[in-house]
N, C-alpha and C positions, 0 to 999 in steps of 0.2 A: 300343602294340605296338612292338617293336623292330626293326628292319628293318636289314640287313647290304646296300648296294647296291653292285653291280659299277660302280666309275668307272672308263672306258675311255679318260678325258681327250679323249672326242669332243663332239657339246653331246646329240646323244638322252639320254645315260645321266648327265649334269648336270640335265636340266632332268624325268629322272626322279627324282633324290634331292630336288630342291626341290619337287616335288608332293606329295613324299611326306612332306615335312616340316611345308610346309603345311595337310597333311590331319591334322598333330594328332601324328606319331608319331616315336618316338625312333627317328633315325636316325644311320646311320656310313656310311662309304662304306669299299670297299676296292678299290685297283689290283691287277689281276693281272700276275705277269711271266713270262710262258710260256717266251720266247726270251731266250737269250744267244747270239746270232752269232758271235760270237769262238769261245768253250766248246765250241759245239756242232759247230762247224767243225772245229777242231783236233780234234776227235776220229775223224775223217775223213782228219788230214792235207789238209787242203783250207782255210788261212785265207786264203782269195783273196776271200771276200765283202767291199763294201763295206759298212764297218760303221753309214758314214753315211745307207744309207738306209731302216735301220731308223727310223724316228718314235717308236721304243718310249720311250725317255728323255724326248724329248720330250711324248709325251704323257702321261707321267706328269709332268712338270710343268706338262703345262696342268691334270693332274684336282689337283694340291697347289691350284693357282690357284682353282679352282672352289670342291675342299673348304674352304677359306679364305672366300672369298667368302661364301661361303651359311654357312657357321662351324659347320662338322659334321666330325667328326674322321675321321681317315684314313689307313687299313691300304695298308700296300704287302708283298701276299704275293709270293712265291717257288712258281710249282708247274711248276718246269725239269723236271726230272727227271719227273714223272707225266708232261708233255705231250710229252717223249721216248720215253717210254715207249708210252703210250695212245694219242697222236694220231701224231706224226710216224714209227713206227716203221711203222704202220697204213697210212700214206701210202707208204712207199716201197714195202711191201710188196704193196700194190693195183698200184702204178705197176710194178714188178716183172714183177706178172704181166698187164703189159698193160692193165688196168682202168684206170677215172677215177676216184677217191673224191673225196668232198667233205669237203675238212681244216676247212670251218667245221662241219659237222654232230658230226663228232668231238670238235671244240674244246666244242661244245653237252655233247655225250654225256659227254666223260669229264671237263669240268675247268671249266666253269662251273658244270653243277646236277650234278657228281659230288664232286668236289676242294672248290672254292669252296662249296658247298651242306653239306660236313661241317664245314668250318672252320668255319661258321656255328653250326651246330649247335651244334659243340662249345665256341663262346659263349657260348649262352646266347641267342645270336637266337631272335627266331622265325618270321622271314619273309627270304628275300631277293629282291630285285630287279633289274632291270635295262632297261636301254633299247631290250631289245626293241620292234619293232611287232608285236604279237599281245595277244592279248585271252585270260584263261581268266577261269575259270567256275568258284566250288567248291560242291560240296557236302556232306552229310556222309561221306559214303563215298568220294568218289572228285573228282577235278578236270576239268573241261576244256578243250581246247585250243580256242578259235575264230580267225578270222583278225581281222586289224586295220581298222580302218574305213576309214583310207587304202591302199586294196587296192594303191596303187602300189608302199605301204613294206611292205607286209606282211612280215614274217617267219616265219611257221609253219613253212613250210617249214623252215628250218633248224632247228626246233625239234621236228620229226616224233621224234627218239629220245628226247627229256626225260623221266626216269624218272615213272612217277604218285608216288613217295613223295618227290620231289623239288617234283612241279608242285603239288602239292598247301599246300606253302608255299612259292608263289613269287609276288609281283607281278609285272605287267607294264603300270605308269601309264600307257604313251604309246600304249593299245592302246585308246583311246576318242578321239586326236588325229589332224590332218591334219600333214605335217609342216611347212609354212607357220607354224603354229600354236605348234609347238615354235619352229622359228627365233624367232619374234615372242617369244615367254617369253623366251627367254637372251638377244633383244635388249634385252627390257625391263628386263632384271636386271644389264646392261651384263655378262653374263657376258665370261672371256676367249675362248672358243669359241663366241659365237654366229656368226662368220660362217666358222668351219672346215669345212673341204667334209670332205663325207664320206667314209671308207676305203673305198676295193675293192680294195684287194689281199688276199691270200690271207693269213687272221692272222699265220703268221709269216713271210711272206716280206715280206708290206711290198709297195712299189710297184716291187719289182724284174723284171726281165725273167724271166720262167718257166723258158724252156729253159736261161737262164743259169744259173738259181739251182739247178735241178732234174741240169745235167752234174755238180753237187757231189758228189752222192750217186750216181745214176746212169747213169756214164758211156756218153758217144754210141759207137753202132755202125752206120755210115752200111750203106744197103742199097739192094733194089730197090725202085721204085714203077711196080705193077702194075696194068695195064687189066684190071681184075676180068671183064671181057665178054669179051676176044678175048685176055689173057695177055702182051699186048707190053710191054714195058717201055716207060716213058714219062720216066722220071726215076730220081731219087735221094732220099730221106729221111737226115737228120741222126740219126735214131734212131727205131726204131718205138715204144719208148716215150714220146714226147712228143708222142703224133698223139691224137686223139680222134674217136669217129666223129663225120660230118657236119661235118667241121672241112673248112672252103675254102680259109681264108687260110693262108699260108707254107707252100704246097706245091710253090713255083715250077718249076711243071710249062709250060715256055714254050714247046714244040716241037710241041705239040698244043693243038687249039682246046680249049678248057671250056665253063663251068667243072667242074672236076671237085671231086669231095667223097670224103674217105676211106667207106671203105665195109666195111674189115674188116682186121687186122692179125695176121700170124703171129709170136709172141715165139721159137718157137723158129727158122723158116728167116728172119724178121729184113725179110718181105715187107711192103710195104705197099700194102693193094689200095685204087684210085681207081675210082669211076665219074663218067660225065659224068652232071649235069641233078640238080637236087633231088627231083626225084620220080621218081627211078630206084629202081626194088623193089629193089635192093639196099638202099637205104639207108631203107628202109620194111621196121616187123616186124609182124604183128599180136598179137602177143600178150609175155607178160614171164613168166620169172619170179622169186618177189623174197623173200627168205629176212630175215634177223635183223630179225624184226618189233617195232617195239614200238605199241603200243592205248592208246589212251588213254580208249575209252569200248570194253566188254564186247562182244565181235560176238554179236549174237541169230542170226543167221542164218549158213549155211556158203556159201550164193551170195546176191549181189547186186548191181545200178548203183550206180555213185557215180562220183566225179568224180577225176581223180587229175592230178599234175604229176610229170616225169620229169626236170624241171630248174628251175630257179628264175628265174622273169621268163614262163614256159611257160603258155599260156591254161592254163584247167582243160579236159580231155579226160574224154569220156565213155568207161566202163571197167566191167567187169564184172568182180568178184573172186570165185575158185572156191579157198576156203579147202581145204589138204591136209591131210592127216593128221598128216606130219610138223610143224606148225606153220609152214610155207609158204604162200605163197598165186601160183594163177593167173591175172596180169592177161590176162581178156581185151578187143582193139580192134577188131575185124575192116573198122574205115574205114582201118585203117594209118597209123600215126605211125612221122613221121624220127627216127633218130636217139639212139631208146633205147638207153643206154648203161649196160654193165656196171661196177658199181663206183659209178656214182651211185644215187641216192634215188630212189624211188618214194614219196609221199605221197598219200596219199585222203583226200576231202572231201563231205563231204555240206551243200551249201550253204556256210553260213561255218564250218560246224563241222569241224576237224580232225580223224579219226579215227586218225592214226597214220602209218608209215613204215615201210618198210624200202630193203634193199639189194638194188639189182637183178641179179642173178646170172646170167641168162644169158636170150638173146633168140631168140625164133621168126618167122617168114614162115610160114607155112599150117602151122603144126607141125613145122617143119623148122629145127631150132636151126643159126641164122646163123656164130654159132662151130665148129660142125661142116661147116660146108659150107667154110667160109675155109682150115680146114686140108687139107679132101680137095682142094680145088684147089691147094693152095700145098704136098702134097707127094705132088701126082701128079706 
């Protein structure tokens, strides 16, 4: 079998192309290069990013190092342009409108099993890979998503929009591993990444500071910061775009005891409303709801439980989905969870199996949408 794997020059997606080589099948690797920092800057008028703290160069010669090693040849694609397009354009555009999206789900959606999956294709592959932790399942009709047995590393999550005619030929080797287990593999293979810590920065910013990287594109317009309870102003925000709900930290709100937690932000009066205490009903909704869906296994039924995550690293939450007509669907919670945010993911799960994802679109407290209530206060 032929097999096209994503090398990210990290050691998951290394010590995925050597299992898979292992197990018998003609393998190639290819590096993606999403970002040019420089490029994509100056097209902004804004080349003030350091360019040094992109890794991206770098990790493309640790995956040259890898593909060498294990002696599997190796593509270095170009898809700038699609992931300015599809991903990063997406990102400002959410952030824009006050929303949180998740630029890894995007990166998923449109340019590793969209972009990178036709390239394949249009090979002559017939499977690709990568270093996902997640586990699918094929059948003859259809694929599916489960999660990974190191529930620590799991990835589904990020993998909730993966098209079916995409997952349907795609591995995912390290989704039967602990990741102890992978480290041990690339130790044993004296890989050059077996002991590189893992990324978490946001794929193309890298480890750089958020609001810093984020003023490039969407310049700060400092405001008030509002006692969502009683209206007093308490502070200042550097931008109400770069606030998130349930966010605590970098509110330096010092003149009033806390802690306080954003609780709802207005893009057009520029408000940003606080309350005190984590389990303040402001910052508690019971219900969501969650629009560009994608399924990865057929819904038989129009209501029922399952399990869902509204963030990633988030227990699984017990959740009843009342499918719409329009192709929507309504999550309901009525124990109340902090902190659902528009603009991120909603993913449901029934046990380990992955059912799917969307975007969550806007938020309720007893039927009474939170974003409506933030604006009747903020421009009474």
């Amino acid at each position: 079998m032929k097999i096209l794997v994503g090398l990210s020059g990290g050691v998951d997606s290394a010590v995925a192309a050597y299992l898979l080589k292992e197990q018998g099948h003609e393998v190639e690797c290819a590096f993606m290069r999403n970002w040019d920092s420089l490029t994509n800057n100056d097209i902004l008028g804004n080349p003030t990013l350091d360019e040094a703290v992109c890794t991206q160069e770098q990790d493309y010669n640790d995956a040259v190092e890898v593909a060498k090693k294990l002696g599997l040849p190796l593509h270095r694609i170009d898809f700038i342009t699609e992931y300015w397009d599809d991903v990063f354009q997406t990102f400002l555009k959410e952030y824009a409108r006050g929303r949180t999206p998740n630029p890894d789900i995007l990166c998923n959606k449109y340019i590793k099993f969209d972009a990178f999956f036709k390239f394949a294709q249009e090979r002559g592959f017939d499977y690709v890979a990568t270093g996902h932790y997640a586990r699918v399942k094929h059948y003859s009709d259809h694929s599916e998503m489960l999660k990974a047995v190191d529930t620590n590393k799991d990835q589904s999550y990020f993998l909730c929009q993966v098209n079916q005619e995409a997952l349907q030929k795609t591995f995912f080797p390290l989704g039967e591993l602990e990741k102890p287990e992978v480290r041990a593999i690339a130790l044993k293979l004296e890989l050059n990444v077996a002991k590189k810590k893992d990324s978490t920065g946001i794929c193309f910013i890298g480890e750089r500071k958020f609001r810093e990287f984020l003023r490039n594109y969407l310049p700060a317009k400092s405001g008030q910061i509002v006692d969502i309870e009683t209206g007093k102003i308490i502070g200042s925000h550097i931008g109400v775009l770069y606030y998130t709900l349930g966010q605590r930290k970098g509110l330096d709100i010092n003149a009033f005891e806390g802690p306080w937690f954003v609780v709802g932000k207005d893009v057009q009066t520029n408000k940003l409303y606080v309350a005190r205490n984590e389990d303040n009903p402001w910052l508690k909704s019971t219900s969501c709801l969650v629009k560009d869906l994608n399924w990865f296994n057929p819904l038989k039924e129009s209501k029922f439980a399952c399990k869902a995550k509204f963030r990633y690293r988030q227990k699984d939450q017990d959740v009843q989905l009342e499918c719409l007509e329009d192709g929507s669907v309504r999550v309901h919670y009525p124990q109340g969870i902090s902190a659902v945010t528009p603009g991120q993911e909603a993913v449901f799960y029934l046990d380990h199996i992955c059912l799917g994802g969307g975007v969550i679109d806007e938020i309720y407290s007893n039927e009474r949408s939170l974003s409506e209530a933030i604006a009747g206060i903020s421009h009474a």
